[in-house]
One Martini backbone bead per residue (centre of mass of N, CA, C, O) as a GRO file, in nm:
protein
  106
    1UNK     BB    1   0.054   0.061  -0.022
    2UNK     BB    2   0.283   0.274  -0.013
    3UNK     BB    3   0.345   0.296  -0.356
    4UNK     BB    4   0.074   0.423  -0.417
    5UNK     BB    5   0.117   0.672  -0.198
    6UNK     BB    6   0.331   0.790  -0.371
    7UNK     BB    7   0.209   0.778  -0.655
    8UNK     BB    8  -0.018   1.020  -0.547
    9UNK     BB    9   0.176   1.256  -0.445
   10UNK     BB   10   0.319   1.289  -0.700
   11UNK     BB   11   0.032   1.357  -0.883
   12UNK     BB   12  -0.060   1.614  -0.709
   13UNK     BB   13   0.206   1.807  -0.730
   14UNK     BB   14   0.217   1.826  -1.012
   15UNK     BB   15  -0.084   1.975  -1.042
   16UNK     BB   16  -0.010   2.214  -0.858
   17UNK     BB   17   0.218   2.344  -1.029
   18UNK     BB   18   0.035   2.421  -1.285
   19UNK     BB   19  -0.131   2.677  -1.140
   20UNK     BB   20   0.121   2.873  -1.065
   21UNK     BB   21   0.183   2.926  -1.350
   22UNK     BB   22   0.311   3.130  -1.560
   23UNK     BB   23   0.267   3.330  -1.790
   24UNK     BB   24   0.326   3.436  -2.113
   25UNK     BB   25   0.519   3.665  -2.238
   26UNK     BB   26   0.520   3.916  -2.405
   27UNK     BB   27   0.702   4.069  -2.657
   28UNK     BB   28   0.841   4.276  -2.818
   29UNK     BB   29   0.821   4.558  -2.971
   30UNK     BB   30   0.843   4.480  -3.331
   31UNK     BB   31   0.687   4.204  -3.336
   32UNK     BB   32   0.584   4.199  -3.600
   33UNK     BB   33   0.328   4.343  -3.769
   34UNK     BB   34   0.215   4.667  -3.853
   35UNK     BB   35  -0.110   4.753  -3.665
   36UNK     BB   36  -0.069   5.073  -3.699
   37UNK     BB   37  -0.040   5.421  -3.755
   38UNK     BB   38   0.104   5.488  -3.457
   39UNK     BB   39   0.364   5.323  -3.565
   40UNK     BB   40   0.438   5.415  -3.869
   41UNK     BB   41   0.501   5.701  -3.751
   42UNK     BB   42   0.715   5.631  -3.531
   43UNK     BB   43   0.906   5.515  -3.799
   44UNK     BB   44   0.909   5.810  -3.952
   45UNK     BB   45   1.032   5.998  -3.700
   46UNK     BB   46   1.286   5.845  -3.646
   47UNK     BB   47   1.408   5.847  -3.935
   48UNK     BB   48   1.369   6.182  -3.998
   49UNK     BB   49   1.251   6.402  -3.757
   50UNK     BB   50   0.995   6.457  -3.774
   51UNK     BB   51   0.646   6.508  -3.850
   52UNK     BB   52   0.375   6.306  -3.838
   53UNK     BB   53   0.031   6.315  -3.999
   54UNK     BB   54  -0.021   6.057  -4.231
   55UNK     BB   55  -0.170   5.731  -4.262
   56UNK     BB   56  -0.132   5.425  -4.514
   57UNK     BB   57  -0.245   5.166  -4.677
   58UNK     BB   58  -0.054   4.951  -4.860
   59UNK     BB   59   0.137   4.796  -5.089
   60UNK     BB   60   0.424   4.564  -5.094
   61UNK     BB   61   0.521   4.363  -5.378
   62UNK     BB   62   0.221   4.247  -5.325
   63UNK     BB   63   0.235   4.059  -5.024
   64UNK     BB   64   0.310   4.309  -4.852
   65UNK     BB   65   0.272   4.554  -4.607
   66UNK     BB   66   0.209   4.909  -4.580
   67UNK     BB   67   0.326   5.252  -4.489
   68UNK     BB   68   0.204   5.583  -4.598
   69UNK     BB   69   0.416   5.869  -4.472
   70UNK     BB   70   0.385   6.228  -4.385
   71UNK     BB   71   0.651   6.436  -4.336
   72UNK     BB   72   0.717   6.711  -4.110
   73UNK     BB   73   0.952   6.972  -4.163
   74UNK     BB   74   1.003   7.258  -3.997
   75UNK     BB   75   1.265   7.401  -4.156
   76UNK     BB   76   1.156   7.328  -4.403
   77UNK     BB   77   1.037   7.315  -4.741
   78UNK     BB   78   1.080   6.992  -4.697
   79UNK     BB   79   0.967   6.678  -4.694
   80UNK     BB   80   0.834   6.311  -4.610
   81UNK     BB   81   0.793   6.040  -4.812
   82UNK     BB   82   0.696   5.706  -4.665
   83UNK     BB   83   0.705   5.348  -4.677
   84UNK     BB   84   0.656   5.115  -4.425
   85UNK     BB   85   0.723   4.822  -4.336
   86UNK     BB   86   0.599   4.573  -4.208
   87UNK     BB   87   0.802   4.322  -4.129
   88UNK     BB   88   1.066   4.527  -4.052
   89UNK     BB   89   1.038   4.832  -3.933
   90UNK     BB   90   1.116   5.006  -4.209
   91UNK     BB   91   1.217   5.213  -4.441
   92UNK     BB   92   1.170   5.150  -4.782
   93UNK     BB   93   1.126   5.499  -4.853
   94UNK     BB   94   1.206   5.794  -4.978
   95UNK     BB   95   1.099   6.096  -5.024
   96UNK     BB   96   1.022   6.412  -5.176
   97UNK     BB   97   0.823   6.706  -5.049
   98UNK     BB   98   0.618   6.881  -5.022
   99UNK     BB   99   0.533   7.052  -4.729
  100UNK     BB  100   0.342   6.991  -4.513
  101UNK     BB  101   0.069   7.096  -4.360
  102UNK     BB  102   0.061   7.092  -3.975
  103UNK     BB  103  -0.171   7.243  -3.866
  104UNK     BB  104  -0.326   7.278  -3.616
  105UNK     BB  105  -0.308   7.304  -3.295
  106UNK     BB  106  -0.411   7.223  -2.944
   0.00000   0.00000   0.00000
């Protein structure tokens, strides 16, 4: 009867022992696809400096998506269309355009 109740006492420790088990972390910020415009805005203001003001979702090589945000630079006359890779997280192109006007402040 002894070899039972170890058998039975080590089933128990067992299953309590996954109750009390950590849940998995997310990942850091960065993995996986771009799916917000102001994740590719903040990616576009990093990139050139200026202030992103629009961003719109295109596609990009036909498989993957992008996002197309125009970047206001304040001392400059012009400013940046940006591309921004959504697999990647960097600008897969910059153009320069003329400056976008920045809008009323709030």
């Amino acid at each position: 009867m002894r070899p039972s109740a170890l058998i039975l006492a080590t089933a128990l420790l067992a299953t309590c022992a996954g109750f009390g088990a950590e849940k998995p972390k997310k990942g850091p910020k960065g993995v996986g696809p771009v799916h917000s415009a102001s994740e590719a805005k903040a990616i576009a203001e990093r990139e050139t400096g200026g202030i992103a003001l629009s961003a719109r979702r295109t596609s990009l090589n036909g498989a993957t998506c992008g996002w197309e945000v125009e970047v206001h630079m304040p001392k400059e006359d012009k400013g940046w269309r940006c591309t921004v890779d959504c697999d990647t997280h960097m600008v897969y192109t910059k153009d320069r355009i003329p400056n976008p006007p920045r809008g009323k402040k709030k």
